[in-house]
N, C-alpha and C positions, 0 to 999 in steps of 0.2 A: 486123170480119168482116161482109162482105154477107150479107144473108136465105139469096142463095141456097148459097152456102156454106155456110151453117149447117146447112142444110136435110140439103146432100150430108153434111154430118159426122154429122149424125144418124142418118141413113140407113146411114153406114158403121160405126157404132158398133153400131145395133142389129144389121144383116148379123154384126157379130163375134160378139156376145151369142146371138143365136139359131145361128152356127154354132158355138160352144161348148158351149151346153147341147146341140147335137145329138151332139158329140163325144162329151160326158160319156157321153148315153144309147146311145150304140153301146159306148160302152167296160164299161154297165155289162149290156145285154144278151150281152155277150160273155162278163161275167163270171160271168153268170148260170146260161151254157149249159151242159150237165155231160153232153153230147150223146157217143156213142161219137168220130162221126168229127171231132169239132174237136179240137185239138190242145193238149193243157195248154200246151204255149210259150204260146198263146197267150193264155191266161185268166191266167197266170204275167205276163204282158206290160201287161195291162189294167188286173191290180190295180198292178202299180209308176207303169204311165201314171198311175191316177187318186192313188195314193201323191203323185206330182210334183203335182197339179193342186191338192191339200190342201195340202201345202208351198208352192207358190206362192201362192194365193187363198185365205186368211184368211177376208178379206172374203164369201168366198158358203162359209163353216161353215152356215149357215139351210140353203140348198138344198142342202148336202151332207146335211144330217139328214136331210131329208126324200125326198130321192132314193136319197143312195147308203147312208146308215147302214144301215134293213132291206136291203139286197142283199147288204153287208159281214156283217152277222151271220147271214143265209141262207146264204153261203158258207163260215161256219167247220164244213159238212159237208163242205168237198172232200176226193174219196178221195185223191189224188196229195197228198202229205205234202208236197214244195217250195211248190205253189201254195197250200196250206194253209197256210203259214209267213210268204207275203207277205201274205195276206188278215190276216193276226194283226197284222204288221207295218203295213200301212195302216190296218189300225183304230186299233192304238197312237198313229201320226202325226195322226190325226183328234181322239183324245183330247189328246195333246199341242197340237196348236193349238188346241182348247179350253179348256185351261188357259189357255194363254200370253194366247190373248184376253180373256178372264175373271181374270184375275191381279189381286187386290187386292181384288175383290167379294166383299161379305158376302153378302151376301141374293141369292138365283136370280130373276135375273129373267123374267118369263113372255115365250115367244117366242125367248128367247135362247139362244143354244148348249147351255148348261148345264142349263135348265127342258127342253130336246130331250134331250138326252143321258138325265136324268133321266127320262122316259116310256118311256127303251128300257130301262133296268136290269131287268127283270127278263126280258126278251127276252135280254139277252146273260148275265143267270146262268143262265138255262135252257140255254140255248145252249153257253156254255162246260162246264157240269155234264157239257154229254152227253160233251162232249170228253176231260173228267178220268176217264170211264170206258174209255176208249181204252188198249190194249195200248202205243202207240207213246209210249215217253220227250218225244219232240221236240215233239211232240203237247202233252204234259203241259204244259211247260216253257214254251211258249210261251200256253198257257191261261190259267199264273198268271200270264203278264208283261202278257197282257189286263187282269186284274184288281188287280195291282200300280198301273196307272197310273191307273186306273175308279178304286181308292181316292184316290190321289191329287188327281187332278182334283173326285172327288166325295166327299167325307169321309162318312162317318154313310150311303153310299147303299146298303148294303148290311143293315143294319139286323135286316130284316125277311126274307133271305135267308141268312142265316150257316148256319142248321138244312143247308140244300142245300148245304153246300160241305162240311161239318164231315167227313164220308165222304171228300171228294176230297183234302182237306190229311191227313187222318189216314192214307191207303190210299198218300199220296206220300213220307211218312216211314217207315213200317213194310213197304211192299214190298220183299220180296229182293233183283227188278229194278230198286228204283230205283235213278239214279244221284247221286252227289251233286252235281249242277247243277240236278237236281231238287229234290232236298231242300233245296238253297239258295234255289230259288227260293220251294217252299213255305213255309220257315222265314221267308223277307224278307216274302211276303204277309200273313203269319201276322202278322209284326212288326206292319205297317203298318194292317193291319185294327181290330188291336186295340187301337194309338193313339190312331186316328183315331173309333174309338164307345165308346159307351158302357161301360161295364165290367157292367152290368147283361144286356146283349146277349149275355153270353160264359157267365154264370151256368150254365143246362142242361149248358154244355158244354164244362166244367172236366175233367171226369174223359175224357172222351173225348180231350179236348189235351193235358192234362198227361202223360201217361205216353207217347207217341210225340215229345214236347218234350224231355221229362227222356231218353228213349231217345237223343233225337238228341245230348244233351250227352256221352255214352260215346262218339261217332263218332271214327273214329281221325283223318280227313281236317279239318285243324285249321278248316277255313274254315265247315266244313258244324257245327261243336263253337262255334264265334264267335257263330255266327250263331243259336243255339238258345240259348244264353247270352242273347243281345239279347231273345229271346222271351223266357225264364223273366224278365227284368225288367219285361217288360209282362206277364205272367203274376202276377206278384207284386201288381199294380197293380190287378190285376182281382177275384183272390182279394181284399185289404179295401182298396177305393176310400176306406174313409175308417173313423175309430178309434171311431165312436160307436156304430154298429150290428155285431152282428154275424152277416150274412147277405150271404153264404151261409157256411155252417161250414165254416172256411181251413182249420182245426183237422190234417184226417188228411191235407192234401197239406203243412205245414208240414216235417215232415221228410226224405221223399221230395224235396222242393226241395235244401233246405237238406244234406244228404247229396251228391246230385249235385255240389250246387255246389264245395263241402267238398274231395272228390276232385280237382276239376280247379285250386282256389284252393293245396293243398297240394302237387302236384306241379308241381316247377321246370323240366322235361325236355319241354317244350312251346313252340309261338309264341308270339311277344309277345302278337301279336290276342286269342290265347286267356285269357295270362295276365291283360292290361287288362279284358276281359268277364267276366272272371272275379271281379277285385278289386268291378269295379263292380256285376255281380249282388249278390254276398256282401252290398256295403255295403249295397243293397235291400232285401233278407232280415230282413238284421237292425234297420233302422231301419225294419221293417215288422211282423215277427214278435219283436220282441226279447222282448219280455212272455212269448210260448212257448218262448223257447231262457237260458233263463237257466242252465242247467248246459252247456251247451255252449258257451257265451261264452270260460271260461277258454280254450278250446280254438282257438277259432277266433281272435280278437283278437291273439292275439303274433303270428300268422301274417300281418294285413294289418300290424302292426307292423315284422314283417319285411318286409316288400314296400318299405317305405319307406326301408330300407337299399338297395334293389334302385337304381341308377340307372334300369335302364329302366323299370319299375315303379312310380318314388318318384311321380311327378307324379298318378298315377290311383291312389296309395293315399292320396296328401294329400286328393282330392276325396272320395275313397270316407269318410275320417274327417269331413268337412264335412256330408256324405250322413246319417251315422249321429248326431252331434251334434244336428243340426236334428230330428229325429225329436221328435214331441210326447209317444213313452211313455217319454224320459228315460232310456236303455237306461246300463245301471251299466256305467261303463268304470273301477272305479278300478284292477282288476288293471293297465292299462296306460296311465292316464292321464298318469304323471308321462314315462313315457317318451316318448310319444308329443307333450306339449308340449316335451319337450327337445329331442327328434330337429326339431321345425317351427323352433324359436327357431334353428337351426342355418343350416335351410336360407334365412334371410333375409339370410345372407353371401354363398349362393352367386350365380353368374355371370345362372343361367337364370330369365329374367325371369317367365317363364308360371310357374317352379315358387315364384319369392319371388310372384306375384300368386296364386296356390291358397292359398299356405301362409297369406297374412292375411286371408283368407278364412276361411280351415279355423279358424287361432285366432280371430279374432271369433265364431267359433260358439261353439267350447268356451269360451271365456271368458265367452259370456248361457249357455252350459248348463253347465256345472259351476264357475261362476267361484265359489265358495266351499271347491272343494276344491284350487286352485290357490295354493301358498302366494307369501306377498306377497316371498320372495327369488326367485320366477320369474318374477314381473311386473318385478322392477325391471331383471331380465337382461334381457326382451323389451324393453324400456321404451329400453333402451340402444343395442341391435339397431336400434328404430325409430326412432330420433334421426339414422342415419346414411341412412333414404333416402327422407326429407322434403327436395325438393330441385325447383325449378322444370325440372331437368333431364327429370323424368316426373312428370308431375302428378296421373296417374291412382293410379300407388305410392304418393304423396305421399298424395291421397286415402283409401285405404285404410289407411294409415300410419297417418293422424290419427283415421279411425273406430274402429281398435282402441284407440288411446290411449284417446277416450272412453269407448267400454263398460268400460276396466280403470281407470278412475276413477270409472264410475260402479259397476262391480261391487264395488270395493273404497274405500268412500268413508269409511272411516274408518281406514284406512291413512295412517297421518302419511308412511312412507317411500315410497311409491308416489306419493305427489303431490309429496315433495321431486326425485322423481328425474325426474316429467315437468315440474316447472319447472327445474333443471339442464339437463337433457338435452335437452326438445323444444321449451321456450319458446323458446330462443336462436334455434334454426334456424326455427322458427315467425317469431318477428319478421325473419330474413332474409328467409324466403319470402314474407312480406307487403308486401316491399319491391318485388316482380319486378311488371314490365307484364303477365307471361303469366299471371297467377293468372285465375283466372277458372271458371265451372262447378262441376265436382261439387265439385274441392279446392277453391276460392270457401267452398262451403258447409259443408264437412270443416271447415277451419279456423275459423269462425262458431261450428258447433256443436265443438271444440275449446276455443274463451275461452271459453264459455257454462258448460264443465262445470269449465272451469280453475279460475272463480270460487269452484267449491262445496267443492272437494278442499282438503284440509289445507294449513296454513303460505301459503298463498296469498292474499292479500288484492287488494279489489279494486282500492285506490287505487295501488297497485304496477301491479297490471296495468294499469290504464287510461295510467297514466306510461309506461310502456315501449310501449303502442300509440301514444301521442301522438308521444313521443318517437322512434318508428320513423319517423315523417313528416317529421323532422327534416331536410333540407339534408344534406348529406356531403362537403367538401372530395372527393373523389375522384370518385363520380358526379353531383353536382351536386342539383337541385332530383328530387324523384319523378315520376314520370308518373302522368299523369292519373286510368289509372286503378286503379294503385297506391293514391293519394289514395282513391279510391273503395272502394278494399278495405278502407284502415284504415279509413275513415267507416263502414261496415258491422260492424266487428266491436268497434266502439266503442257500437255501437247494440247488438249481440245481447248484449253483457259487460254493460251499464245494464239493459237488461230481466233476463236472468238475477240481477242482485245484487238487485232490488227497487225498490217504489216511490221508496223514500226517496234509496238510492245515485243514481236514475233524473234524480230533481229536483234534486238538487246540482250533478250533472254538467253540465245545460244550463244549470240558473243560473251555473256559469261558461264554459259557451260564452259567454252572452249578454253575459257581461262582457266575454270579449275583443272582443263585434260594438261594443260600446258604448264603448269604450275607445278617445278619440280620438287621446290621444297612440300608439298602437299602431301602427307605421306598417309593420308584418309582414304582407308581404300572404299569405304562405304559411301563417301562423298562422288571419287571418282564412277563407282558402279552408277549410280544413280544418275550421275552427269550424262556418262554413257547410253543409260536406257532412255535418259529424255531426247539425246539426240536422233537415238534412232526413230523415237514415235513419232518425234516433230517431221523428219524428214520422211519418213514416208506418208506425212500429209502434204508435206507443202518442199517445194524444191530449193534444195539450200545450195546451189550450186553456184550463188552471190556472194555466197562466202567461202574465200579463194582457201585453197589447200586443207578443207576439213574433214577430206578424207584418210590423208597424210597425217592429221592430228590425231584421227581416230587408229589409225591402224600404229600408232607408234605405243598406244598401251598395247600392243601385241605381245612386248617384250616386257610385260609388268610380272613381279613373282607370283600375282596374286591369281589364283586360276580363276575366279567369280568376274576380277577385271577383264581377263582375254575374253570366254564367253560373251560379257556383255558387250564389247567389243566388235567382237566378230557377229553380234544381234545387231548393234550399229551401224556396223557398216552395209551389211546386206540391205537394209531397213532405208536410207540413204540414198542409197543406190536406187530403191524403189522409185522416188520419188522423181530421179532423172538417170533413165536407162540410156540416154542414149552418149551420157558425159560417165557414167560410174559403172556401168554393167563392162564395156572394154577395158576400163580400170582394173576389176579384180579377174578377170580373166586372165589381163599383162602379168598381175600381181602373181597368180597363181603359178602361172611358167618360169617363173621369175626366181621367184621368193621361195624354194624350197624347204625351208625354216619351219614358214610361215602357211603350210600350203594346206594343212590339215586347217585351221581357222579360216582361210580365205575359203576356202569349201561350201564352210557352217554358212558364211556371209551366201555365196552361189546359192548355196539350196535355200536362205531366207526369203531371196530376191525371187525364186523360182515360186515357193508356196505361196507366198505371200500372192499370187493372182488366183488360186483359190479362197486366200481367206477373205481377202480384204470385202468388203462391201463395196457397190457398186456404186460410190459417191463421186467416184472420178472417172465418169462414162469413159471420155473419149482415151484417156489410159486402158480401161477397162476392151477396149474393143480394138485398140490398137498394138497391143503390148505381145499377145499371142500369134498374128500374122507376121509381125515385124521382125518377132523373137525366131518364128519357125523360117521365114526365109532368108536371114540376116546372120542371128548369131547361133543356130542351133549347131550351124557343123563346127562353131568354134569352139565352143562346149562341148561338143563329142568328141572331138580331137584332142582337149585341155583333161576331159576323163579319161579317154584312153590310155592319155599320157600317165596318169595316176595311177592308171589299173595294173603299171607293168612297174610300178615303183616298189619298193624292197618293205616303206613302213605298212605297219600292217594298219595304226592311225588314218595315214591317207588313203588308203583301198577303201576303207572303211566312210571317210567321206565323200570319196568316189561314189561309191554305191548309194549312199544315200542323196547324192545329188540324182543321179539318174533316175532313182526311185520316184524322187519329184518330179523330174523332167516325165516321167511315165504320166502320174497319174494328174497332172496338170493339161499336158499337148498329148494326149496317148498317141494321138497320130504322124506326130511330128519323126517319129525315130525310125517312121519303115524304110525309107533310103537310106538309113545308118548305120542299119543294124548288121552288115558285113563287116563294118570296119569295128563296129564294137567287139564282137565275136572272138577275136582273137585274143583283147586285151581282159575279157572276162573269162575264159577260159586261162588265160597264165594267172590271172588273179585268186581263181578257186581253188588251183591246185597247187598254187604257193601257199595258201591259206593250210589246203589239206596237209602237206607234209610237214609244216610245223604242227601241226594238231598228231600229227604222228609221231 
């Protein structure tokens, strides 16, 4: 593009910008005017134009705060009730692309949409307040839908303004006139206010809410009765945020709730909406207040019992029992506890997925909360149940599956029959599932902690178990060798089963790994991979540096024909090495300056030992906090000098691990390489351009 073209684009660009912002400012003196002879059309016109100009232009939300936001809240005095509807409506859309731009941000930044919006709130609660004093419904309705979205976009910004609204929400459910799109919208605001702050915030003005709340749950119009429902749960939240203090005294509205709700949870002759808001309030109540209703429990409990017969009902009465389980005051369910495990054990047969994924939810709870009054021929029905949908077919079930199994061995650990019937019944399909490529994630770790607990549970022993995980890796005439990372699943739960049975079981185990590595006549190469991947899992849980030269055993399948052997190999020893950096991390450094052979595998090991402090889990704090400080002032320059060395080497294998070592070193320490990065410079630049001329 020539100068002087640029020049004209410039020119016509700003012409656009200054005939825009002129626009904006006619549009918003227009809508300013409240003159007799201008024409509502047209001030009706201005706000939807500038409505468009917010929808389209994002990007100038700044000059929109500062121009048109005071104009927009100056105008929610228009008399003409339509033009008053779209000014509500363009402020809404203003607030809405504020959100939308701001989406994901914790912290308001100064300047920015959100830090502007936030200097006007008390400008538009004053504002709207006057409104909610207003005869006109429409009026109303559209006030709270102002402040419906104000909370949303601004959570906690009302805070210090609730006192001034408490009048407008209380005068919008108890007026004669209101209607109920009113009271729906008060009720949603009301919800969403009281989410979104503090529960301390609401304290003065508990008695003022609660009794036009509780009033609105008698409403005959079931949506306006749904939705005051939803309140009394956040009401419930408010009254004790929490079981150790107790202030403010819940004590005189625990009834008054709890009656309301009672009424609308026992009458069948209702919506659904009502019935579900209903089950879910209740289950609040009393996993809140249960300590104050203990004579009325018998009363109420058969009733969510019965809901659970209910099909349309069952799935929000199973949550609502999850709900009251988990409660920290232990509410006494034995009136209905047997029933209510039979009625769940039942529905683990049926079709509906969301209602078999509630229901093992719902009994892992009661099983960590009353799992001593649960007799051990219930556990071994459920035990039987769960045998049937542990299945790589859903992995997340499978998941869940296997977490109940655990807590009901470990609830019931001296149950001989309980642990005969999950080695029967879920070991078998366990060693199936262990066999699938798709294992992986949460069931991954489901099943881990599975063998972990397997170990400790009656008639189980471990050398059984550790045979049947060996033996799952087994070859199969039908499918053939395992994949990969099948391999890798049993390597890992071969490792969590050793740690679980103890030191002693721990070091047996690898001293005969070590044997099969060592065993020349052994010409198994599937046996040896495997040996390999166990050692590497074991060793990066637990420090094998007890057992003298197992580094030297491992790095001698280096020279195996088998390429699956070296990989696994060079996974081992990195993995090893994890476990004690400060005996094995100087080891493959030595190796790597050394062993020129060898130099492209000892790499894969470097960069295992590198990533491996982002994957790993934080189960080994003081590794965990140590390993990065130690790494960055200790071995980082030895490893930039060990790459660099590589970066000027002729294989294009080792450049190749080179690189990907540093890669990790990047995105693990990012900060660790800015004093290094001169000395690297040279040896990635000869490495790129010996890359480039062979590619030429």
């Amino acid at each position: 593009m020539t100068p002087t073209l640029l020049i004209t684009w410039r020119r016509t660009l700003m012409k656009k910008g200054m005939r825009r912002r002129k626009m904006m400012k006619v549009k918003m003196s227009i809508l300013n005017t409240d003159d007799e002879d201008a024409s509502w059309k047209v001030r009706r016109a201005a706000a939807k134009c500038l409505q468009a100009i917010i929808v389209s232009r994002p990007e100038m939300l700044t000059m929109l705060y500062a121009e048109a936001c005071p104009k927009l809240i100056e105008r929610f005095k228009e008399r003409e009730e339509n033009v008053k509807m779209d000014v509500f409506n363009t402020f809404i859309e203003l607030l809405h692309q504020t959100g939308n731009v701001s989406k994901g941000q914790v912290d308001i930044n100064e300047s920015g949409p959100r830090w502007l919006l936030n200097q006007e709130v008390p400008k538009i609660v004053k504002s709207i307040n006057r409104q909610l004093r207003e005869k006109s419904i429409k009026t109303k309705v559209g006030a709270f839908s102002v402040l419906k979205e104000l909370v949303l976009v601004l959570p906690n910004c009302l805070a210090e303004h609730i006192s001034a609204l408490v009048s407008g929400i209380e005068k919008a459910l108890t007026d004669k006139s209101s209607t109920s799109n009113l009271k729906i919208e008060a009720l949603v605001f009301t919800r969403l206010v009281m989410a979104s702050h503090s529960p301390s915030v609401f304290h003065p003005y508990i008695k003022a809410l609660s009794s036009p709340v509780l009033s609105a749950v008698g409403e005959r119009y079931y949506k306006v009765t749904a939705e005051a429902l939803r309140v009394c749960g956040e009401l419930v939240r408010v009254l004790r945020p929490n079981f150790e203090t107790s202030m403010p005294d819940f004590r005189p509205y625990v009834s008054p709730i709890y009656s309301a709700i009672l009424a609308r949870l026992a009458n069948q002759d209702q919506d659904q909406e009502v019935k579900e808001c209903a089950i879910s309030c209740m289950s609040l109540v009393i996993s809140t207040f249960g300590d104050n209703l203990q004579k009325d429990l018998p009363a109420c409990l058969p009733i969510l019992v019965d809901r659970m017969g209910n099909e349309i009902t069952r799935l929000t009465a199973v949550k609502a029992f999850a709900v009251i389980a988990n409660s920290p005051l232990r509410i006494n369910l034995s009136c209905v506890l047997e029933q209510v495990v039979s009625e769940l054990t039942g529905f683990l047969r049926k079709a509906n997925r969301a209602l078999r994924q509630a229901t093992l939810g719902t009994l892992n709870s009661l099983v960590v909360a009353y799992g001593e009054q649960i007799s051990s021929t219930t556990y071994e029905v459920i035990i039987v149940e769960l045998s049937t949908l542990i299945s790589e077919a859903d992995l997340h079930m499978t998941a869940l599956a296997l977490e109940l199994c655990c807590t009901m061995m470990m609830a019931k650990i001296s149950s001989q029959s309980v642990g005969v019937t999950v080695s029967h019944k879920v070991l078998p399909q366990a060693l199936i599932l262990i066999r699938s490529s798709l294992l992986q994630g949460q069931a991954l770790q489901a099943l881990q902690r599975f063998f972990a607990s397997l170990v400790h549970s009656a008639n189980t022993s471990f050398d059984s178990l550790l045979d049947s995980l060996l033996s799952s890796a087994k070859p199969s005439p039908q499918s053939g060798g395992l994949a990969k990372q099948a391999l890798h699943s049993v390597a890992q739960c071969v490792a969590v089963l050793c740690l679980a049975a103890g030191d002693q079981k721990c070091a047996s185990t690898v001293d005969m790994l070590k044997g099969i590595l060592k065993d020349d006549s052994n010409m198994n190469s599937a046996k040896q991979h495997l040996a390999l991947l166990c050692l590497g899992e074991i060793g990066r849980r637990k420090d094998l540096s007890v057992h003298v030269h197992i580094e030297n055993i491992v790095i001698e399948s280096f020279q195996s024909p088998f390429e699956e052997i070296k990989s696994a190999a060079s996974y081992a020893l990195g993995n090893i090495a994890v476990g004690n950096l400060s005996k094995y991390l100087p080891f493959i450094l030595d190796q790597i300056d050394n062993q020129q052979k060898k130099q492209y595998l000892l790499l894969h090991s470097l960069k295992e030992v590198i990533a491996r402090q982002s994957i790993d889990q934080p189960g080994n704090l003081l590794f965990i906090w140590f390993f990065p400080r130690w790494l960055l002032n200790q071995e980082v320059p030895k490893i930039v000098k060990s790459i660099n060395r590589q970066l000027r080497e002729k294989s294009i294998k080792t450049k190749v691990g080179a690189f990907s070592v540093l890669k990790e070193l990047v995105l693990v320490l990012p900060n660790c390489l800015a004093e290094h990065i001169s000395a690297l410079v040279s040896g990635i630049e000869k490495a790129l351009t010996v890359s480039y001329c062979l590619v030429l």
